[in-house]
C-alpha positions as CSV (number, residue, x, y, z in Angstrom):
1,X,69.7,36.4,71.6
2,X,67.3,36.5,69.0
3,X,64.8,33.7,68.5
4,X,63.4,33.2,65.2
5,X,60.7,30.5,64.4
6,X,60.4,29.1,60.9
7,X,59.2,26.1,58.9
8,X,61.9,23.9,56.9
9,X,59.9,23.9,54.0
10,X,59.2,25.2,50.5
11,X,56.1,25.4,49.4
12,X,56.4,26.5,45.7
13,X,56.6,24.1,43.2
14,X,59.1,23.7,40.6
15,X,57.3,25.4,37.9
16,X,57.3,28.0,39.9
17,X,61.1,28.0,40.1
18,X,63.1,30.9,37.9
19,X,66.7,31.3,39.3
20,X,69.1,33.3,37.1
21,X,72.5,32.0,36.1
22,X,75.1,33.6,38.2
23,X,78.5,34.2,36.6
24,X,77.3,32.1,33.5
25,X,77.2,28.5,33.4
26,X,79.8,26.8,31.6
27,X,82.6,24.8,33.5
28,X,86.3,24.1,33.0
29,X,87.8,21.0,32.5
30,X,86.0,17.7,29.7
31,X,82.6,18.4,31.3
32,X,79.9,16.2,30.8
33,X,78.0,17.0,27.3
34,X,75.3,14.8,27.1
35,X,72.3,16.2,28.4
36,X,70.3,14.6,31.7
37,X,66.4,14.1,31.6
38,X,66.2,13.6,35.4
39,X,68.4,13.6,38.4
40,X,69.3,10.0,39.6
41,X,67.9,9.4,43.3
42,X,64.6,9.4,43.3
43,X,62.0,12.1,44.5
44,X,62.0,15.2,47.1
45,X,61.7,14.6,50.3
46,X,58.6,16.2,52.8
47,X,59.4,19.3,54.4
48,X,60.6,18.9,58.7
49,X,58.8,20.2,61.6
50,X,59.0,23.7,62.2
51,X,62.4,25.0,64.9
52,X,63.3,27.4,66.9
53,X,66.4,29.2,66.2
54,X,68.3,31.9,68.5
55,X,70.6,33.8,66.7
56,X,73.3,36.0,68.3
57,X,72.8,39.8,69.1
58,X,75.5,40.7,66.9
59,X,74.1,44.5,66.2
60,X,74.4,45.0,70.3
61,X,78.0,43.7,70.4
62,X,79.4,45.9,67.6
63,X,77.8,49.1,69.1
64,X,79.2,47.7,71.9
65,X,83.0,48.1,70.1
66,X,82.4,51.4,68.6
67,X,81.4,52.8,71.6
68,X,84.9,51.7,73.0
69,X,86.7,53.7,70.6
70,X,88.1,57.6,71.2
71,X,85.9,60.1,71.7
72,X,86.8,62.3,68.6
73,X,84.7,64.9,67.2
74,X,85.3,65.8,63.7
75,X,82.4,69.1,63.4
76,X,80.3,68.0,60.5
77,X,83.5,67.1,58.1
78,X,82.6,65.3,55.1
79,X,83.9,61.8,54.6
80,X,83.5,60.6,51.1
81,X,83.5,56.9,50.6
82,X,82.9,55.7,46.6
83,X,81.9,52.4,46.3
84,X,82.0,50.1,43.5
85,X,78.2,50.0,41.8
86,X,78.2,46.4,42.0
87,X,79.1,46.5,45.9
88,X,76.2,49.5,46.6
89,X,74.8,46.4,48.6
90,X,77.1,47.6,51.8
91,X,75.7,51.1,51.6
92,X,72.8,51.8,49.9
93,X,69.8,52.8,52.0
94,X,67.1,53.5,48.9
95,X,63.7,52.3,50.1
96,X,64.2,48.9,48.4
97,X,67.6,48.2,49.3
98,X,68.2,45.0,51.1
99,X,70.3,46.0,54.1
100,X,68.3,49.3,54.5
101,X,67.3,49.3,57.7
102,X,70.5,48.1,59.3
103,X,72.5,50.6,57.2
104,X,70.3,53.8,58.7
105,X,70.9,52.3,61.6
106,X,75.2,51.9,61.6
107,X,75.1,55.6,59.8
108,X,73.5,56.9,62.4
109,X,75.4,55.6,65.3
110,X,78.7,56.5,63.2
111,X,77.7,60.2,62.9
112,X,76.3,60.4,66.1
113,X,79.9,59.3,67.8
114,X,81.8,61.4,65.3
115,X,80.0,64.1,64.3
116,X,81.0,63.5,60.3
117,X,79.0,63.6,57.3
118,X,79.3,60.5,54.9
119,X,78.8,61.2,51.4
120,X,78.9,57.5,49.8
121,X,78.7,57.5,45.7
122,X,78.4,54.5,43.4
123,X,80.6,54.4,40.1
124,X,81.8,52.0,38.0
125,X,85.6,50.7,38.9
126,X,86.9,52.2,36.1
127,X,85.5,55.6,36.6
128,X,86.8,55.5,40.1
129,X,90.2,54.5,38.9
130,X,90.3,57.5,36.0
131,X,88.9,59.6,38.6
132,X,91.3,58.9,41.3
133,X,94.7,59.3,38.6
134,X,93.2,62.7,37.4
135,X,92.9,63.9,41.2
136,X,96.6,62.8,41.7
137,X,98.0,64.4,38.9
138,X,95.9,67.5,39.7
139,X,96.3,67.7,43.0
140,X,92.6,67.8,43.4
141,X,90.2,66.0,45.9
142,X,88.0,63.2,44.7
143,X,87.6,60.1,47.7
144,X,88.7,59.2,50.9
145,X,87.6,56.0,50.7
146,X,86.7,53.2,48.0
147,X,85.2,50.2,48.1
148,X,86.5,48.2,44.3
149,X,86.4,44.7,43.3
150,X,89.1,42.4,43.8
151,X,90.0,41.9,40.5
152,X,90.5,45.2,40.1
153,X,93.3,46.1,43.1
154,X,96.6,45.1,40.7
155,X,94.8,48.0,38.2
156,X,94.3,50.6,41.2
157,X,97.8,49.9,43.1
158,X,100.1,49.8,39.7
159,X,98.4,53.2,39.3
160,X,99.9,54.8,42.4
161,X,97.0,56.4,43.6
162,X,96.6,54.3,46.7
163,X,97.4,55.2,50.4
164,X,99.5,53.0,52.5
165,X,96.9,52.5,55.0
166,X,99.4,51.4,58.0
167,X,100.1,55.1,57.6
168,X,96.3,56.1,59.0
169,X,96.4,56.6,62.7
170,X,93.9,54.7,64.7
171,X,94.1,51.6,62.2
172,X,94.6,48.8,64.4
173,X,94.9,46.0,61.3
174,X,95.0,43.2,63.9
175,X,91.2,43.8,65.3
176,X,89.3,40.7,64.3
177,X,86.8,43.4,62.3
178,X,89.2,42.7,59.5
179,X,90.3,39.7,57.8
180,X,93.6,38.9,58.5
181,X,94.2,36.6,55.3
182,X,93.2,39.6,53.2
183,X,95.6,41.8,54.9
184,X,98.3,39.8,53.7
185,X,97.3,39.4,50.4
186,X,97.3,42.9,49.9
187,X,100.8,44.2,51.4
188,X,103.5,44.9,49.3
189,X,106.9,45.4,50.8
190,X,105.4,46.0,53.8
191,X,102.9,48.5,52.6
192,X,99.6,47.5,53.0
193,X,97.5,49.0,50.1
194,X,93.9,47.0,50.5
195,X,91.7,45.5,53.4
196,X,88.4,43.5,53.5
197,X,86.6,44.5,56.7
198,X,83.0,43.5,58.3
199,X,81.9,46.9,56.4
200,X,81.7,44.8,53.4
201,X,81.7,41.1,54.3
202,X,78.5,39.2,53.4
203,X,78.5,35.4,53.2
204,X,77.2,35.9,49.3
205,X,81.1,35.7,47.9
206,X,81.7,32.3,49.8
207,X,81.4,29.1,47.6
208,X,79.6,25.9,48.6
209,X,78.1,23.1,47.4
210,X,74.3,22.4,47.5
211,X,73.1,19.0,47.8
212,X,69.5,18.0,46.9
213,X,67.5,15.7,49.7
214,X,66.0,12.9,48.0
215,X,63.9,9.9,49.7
216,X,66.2,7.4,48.2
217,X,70.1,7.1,47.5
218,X,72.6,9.0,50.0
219,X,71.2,9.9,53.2
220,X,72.5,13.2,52.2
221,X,70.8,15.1,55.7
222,X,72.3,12.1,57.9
223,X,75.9,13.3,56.2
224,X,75.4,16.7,56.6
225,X,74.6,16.7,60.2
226,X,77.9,14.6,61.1
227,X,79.6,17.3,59.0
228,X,77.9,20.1,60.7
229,X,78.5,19.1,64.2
230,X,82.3,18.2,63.6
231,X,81.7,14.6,63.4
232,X,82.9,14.1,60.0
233,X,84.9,15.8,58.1
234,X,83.6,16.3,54.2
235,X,86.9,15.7,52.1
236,X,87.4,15.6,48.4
237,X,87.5,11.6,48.7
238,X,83.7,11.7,49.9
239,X,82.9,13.6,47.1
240,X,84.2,11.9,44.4
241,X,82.4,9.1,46.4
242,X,78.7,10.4,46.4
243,X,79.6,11.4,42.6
244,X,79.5,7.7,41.5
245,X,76.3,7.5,41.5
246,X,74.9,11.5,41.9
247,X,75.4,14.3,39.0
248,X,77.0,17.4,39.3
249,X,76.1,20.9,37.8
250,X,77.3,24.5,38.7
251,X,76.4,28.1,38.9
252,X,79.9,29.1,39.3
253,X,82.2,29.5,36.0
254,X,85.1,27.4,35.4
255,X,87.9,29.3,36.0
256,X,86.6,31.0,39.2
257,X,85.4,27.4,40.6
258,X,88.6,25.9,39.5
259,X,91.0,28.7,41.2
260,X,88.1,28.5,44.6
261,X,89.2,25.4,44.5
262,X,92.5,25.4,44.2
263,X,92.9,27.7,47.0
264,X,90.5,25.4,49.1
265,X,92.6,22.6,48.6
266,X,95.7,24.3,50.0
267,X,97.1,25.2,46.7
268,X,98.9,28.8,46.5
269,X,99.8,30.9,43.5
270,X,102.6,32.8,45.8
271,X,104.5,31.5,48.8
272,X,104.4,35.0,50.9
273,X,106.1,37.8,48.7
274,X,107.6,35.0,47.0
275,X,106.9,33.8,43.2
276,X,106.7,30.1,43.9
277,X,103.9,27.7,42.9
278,X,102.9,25.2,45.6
279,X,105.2,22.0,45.8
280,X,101.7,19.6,44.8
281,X,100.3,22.0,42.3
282,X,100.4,19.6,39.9
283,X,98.6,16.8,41.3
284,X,95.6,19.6,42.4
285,X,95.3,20.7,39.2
286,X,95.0,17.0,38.1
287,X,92.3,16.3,40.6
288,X,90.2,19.9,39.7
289,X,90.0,18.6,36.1
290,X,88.6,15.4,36.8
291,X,85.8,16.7,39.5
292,X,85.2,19.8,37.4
293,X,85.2,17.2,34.5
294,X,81.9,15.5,36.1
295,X,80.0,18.9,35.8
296,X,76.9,18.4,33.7
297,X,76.9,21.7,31.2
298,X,73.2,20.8,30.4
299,X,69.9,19.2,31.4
300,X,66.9,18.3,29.2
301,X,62.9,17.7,30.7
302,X,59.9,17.0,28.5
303,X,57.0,19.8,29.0
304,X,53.0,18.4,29.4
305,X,52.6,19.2,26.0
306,X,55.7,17.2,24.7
307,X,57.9,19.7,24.0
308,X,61.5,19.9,25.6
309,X,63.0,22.3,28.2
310,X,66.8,22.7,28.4
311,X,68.5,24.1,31.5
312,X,72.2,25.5,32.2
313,X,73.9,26.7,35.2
314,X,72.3,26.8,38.2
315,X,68.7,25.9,36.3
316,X,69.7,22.6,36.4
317,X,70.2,22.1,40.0
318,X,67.0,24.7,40.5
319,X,64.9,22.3,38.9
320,X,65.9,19.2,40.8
321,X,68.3,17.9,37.1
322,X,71.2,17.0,39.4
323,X,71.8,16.1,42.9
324,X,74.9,18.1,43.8
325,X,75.4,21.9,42.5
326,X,78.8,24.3,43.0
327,X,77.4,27.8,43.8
328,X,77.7,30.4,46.6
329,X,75.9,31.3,49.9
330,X,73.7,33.9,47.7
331,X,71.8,31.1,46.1
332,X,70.3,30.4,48.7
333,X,67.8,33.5,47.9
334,X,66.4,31.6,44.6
335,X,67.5,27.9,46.0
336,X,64.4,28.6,49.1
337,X,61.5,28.5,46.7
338,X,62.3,26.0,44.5
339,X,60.3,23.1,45.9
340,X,62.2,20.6,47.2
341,X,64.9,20.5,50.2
342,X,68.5,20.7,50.1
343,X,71.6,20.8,52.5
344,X,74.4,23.6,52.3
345,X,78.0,21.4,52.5
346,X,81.2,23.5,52.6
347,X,83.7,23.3,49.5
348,X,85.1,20.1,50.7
349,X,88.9,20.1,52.3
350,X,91.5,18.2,50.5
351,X,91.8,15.7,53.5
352,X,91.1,15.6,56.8
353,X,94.4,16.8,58.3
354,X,94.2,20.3,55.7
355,X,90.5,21.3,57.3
356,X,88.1,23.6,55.5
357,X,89.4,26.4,53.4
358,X,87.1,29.2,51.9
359,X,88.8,31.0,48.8
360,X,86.7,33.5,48.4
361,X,85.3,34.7,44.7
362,X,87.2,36.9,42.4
363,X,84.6,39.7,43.0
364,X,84.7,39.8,46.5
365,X,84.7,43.7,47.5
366,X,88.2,45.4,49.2
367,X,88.5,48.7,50.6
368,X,90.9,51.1,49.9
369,X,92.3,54.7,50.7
370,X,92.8,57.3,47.8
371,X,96.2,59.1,48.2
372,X,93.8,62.4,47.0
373,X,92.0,62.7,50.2
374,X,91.9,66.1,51.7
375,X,92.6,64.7,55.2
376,X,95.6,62.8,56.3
377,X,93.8,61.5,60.0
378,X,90.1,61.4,59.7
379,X,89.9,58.3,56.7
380,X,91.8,56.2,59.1
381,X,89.7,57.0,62.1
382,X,86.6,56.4,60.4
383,X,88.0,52.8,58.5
384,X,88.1,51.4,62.3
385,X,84.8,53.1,63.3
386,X,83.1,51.7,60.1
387,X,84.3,47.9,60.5
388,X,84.0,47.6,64.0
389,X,80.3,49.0,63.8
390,X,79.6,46.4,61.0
391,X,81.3,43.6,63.2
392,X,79.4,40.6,62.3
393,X,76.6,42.8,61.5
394,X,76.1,41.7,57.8
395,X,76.6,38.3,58.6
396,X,73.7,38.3,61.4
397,X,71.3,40.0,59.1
398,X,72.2,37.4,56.4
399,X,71.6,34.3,58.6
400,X,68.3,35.8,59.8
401,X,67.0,36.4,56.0
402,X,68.3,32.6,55.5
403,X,66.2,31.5,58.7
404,X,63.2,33.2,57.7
405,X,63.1,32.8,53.9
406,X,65.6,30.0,52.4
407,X,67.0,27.4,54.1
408,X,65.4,23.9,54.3
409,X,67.8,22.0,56.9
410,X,68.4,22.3,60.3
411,X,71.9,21.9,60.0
412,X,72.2,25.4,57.5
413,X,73.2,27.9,59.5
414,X,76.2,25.8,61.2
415,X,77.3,25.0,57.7
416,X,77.8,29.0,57.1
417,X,80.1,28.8,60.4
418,X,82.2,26.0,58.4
419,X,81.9,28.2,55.3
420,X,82.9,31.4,56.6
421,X,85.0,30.4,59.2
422,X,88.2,30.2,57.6
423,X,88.5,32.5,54.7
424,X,91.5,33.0,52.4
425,X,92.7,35.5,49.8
426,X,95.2,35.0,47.6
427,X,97.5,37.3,45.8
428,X,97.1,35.0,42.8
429,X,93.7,36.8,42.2
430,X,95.5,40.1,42.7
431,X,95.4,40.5,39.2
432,X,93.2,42.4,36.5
433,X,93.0,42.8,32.4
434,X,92.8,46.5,32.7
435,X,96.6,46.1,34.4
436,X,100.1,46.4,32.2
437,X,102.2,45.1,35.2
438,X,100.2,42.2,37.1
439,X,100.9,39.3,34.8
440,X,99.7,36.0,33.9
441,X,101.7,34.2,36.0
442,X,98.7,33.7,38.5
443,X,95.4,33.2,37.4
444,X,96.5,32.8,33.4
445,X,99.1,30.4,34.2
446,X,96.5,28.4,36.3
447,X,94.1,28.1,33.2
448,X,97.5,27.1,30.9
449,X,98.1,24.4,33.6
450,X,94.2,23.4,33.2
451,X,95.0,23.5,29.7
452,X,97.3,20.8,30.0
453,X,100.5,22.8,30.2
454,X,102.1,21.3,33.7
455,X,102.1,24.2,36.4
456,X,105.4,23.4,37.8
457,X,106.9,24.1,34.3
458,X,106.4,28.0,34.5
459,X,109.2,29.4,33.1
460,X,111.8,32.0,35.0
461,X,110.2,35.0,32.6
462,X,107.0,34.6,34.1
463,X,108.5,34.5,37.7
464,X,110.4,37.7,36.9
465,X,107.7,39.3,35.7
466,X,105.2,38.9,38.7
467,X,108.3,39.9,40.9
468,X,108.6,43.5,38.6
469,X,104.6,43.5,39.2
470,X,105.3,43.6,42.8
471,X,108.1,45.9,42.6
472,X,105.5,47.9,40.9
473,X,103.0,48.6,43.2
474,X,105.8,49.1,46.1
């Protein structure tokens, strides 16, 4: 176990503060227009006494599962692995890359087991896709691997340049290194073209809600240790309760909070490889308007010399403007100097009985195998070796960053076991704009029904068409 010693404090003051807007700022649903000139409960509370955390050797314990793996040695053959440039953040090892160090450290305890070379590359998605239909057509090599967004798989698998990877030997799809939830999103008459792994799971995709610790109003820390230790569990009811009297903002766009939360309240765009909209679809959709409807778009503060500031997005909650705030996990990097303290609460489950739910973000990285690789068996020996090497790995280095330079409550880093605990993907977000055969009946018909349009009206065209879209990518 590690122990790590830090101060629950922030010692920068809001001035100070200059968090960027992630995913834009502006909210579905009748948001709140008028603008706020100060959040309602009062000032920031004082910083805690320092505590000692011990955090989890997760490093030793995935070495510890690679090394369990076949001896295999593959004599120096080259394993190309292109990632998406907006996922380098699994693999890049440049001097100022975040995960550096841990990243030198799984390469070379993959290569030193397996004797392969890793050639990683960063493109766009769309030059991966191109590049990946010209290979197939030609017959000519371009990845084994690739890491693309989520968005984007419907694009990739209508394309027919993906391998079935149930056909790699040594994939054993039911290790806990991979997400089971994902695995299911991503099979298509029992093919399975797409899989998120430990390789690429960090807690930044995860929504959650930030709440600011004032000295009056809610004892907001009070809640959030019942919540943290399983005392209580935080529904949408207690929400809507604290909203009474606290504001709202968001970093999070509208439609990718309202589908998060869709899926967190146990809504589903699919029932298996059925087209079926969940039986209370409508009544969620209901509820998501009215608390995405409470979202402040906008907050105004008067500057020493009398001028006025106006903030957006995640500024507002940044600069202490509201006392609640949608965002993600990766906030917490601009969240940890902004002067004040706040608590990290899940995305709140629907009731008690339904539990927590994490749907995670439309741009949450999945890896896939191109059907141009040069090799039918090494790709699916190395997919195992990479995720169970990065067991946990990312996670661990994640919470100890957190420890060290964000978080201002005790209770953080058991609210990230809440958050991550119980992810979900959905085919519903299996979709992308750059694909002729995944239709709107996910996604776009969730914004109709926000819209106003009921969701349980969808009409049998739409349901035929996502069936063809599956039937597509069989």
């Amino acid at each position: 176990m590690k122990k790590i010693a830090f101060v629950l404090a922030a010692l920068l003051t809001l001035s100070s503060c200059g968090i960027i807007i992630i995913n834009g700022g502006e909210t579905s649903g009748t948001a709140t227009t008028e603008p706020v000139t100060a959040a309602s409960s009062g000032t920031v509370s004082p910083a805690t006494e320092p505590a000692i955390i011990e955090e989890p050797d997760y490093e030793s314990e995935a070495t510890a599962r690679l090394s369990s793996l076949p001896e295999l040695v593959f004599d120096g053959y080259s394993v190309f692995i292109t990632v998406h440039e907006e996922h380098k953040i699994f693999f890049n090892d440049d001097e100022d890359a975040e995960y550096r160090s841990y990243i030198l450290r799984r390469n070379h305890n993959l290569v030193e087991k397996y004797d392969f070379k890793p050639v990683i590359s960063f493109e766009s998605s769309t030059k991966i896709r191109s590049e990946m239909v010209k290979a197939k057509k030609s017959g000519d090599h371009y990845t084994d691997l690739a890491v693309i967004p989520q968005t984007e798989f419907g694009s990739f698998a209508s394309g027919k340049v993906l391998r079935n990877l149930k056909t790699l030997p040594y994939t054993e799809f039911d290790s806990d290194c991979f997400e089971q939830s994902s695995a299911d999103c991503f099979t298509f008459g029992g093919a399975l073209y797409g899989i998120v792994g430990s390789a690429v799971l960090s807690p930044d995709v995860y929504p959650c809600l930030f709440a600011r610790v004032t000295e009056s109003g809610t004892d907001i820390s009070g809640t959030a240790k019942k919540i943290a230790s399983g005392e209580t569990v935080f529904t949408l009811e207690m929400l809507n309760g604290m909203l009474k009297e606290g504001t709202l903002s968001s970093s999070v766009d509208g439609t990718g909070l309202s589908t998060a939360l869709f899926l967190s309240f146990g809504g589903s765009f699919y029932g298996g490889s059925t087209v079926k909209p969940s039986g209370n679809a409508d009544t969620l959709v209901s509820q998501i308007k009215n608390l995405t409807g409470k979202i402040r778009t906008s907050a105004v503060r008067q500057t020493e010399d009398g001028g006025m500031v106006t903030y957006s997005g995640s500024d507002i909650f940044a600069n202490g403007l509201s006392d609640f705030a949608f965002g993600t996990l990766a906030d917490m990097r601009k969240l940890g100097q902004c002067g004040f303290r706040w608590e990290i609460l899940p995305v709140p489950a629907y009731s008690e009985s339904t539990g927590y739910i994490t749907a995670t973000l439309t741009d949450s990285p999945v890896i896939v195998a191109s059907d141009t690789s040069e090799s039918v068996d090494v790709p699916g020996f190395i997919l195992q070796a990479l995720n169970e090497v990065s067991y946990k790995c990312f996670y661990g280095e994640y919470r100890t960053a957190a420890v060290l330079y964000y978080i201002t409550s005790s209770t953080a880093l058991d609210m990230t076991e809440l958050i991550c605990g119980r992810p979900v993907y959905d085919k519903g977000l299996v979709t992308s704009s750059a694909s002729k055969h995944i239709k709107a009946v996910t996604t776009g018909a969730f914004a109709n029904a926000l819209n106003g349009t009921p969701f349980s009206t969808l009409t049998e065209k739409e349901l035929t068409s996502a069936q063809s879209a599956f039937k597509a990518i069989k």
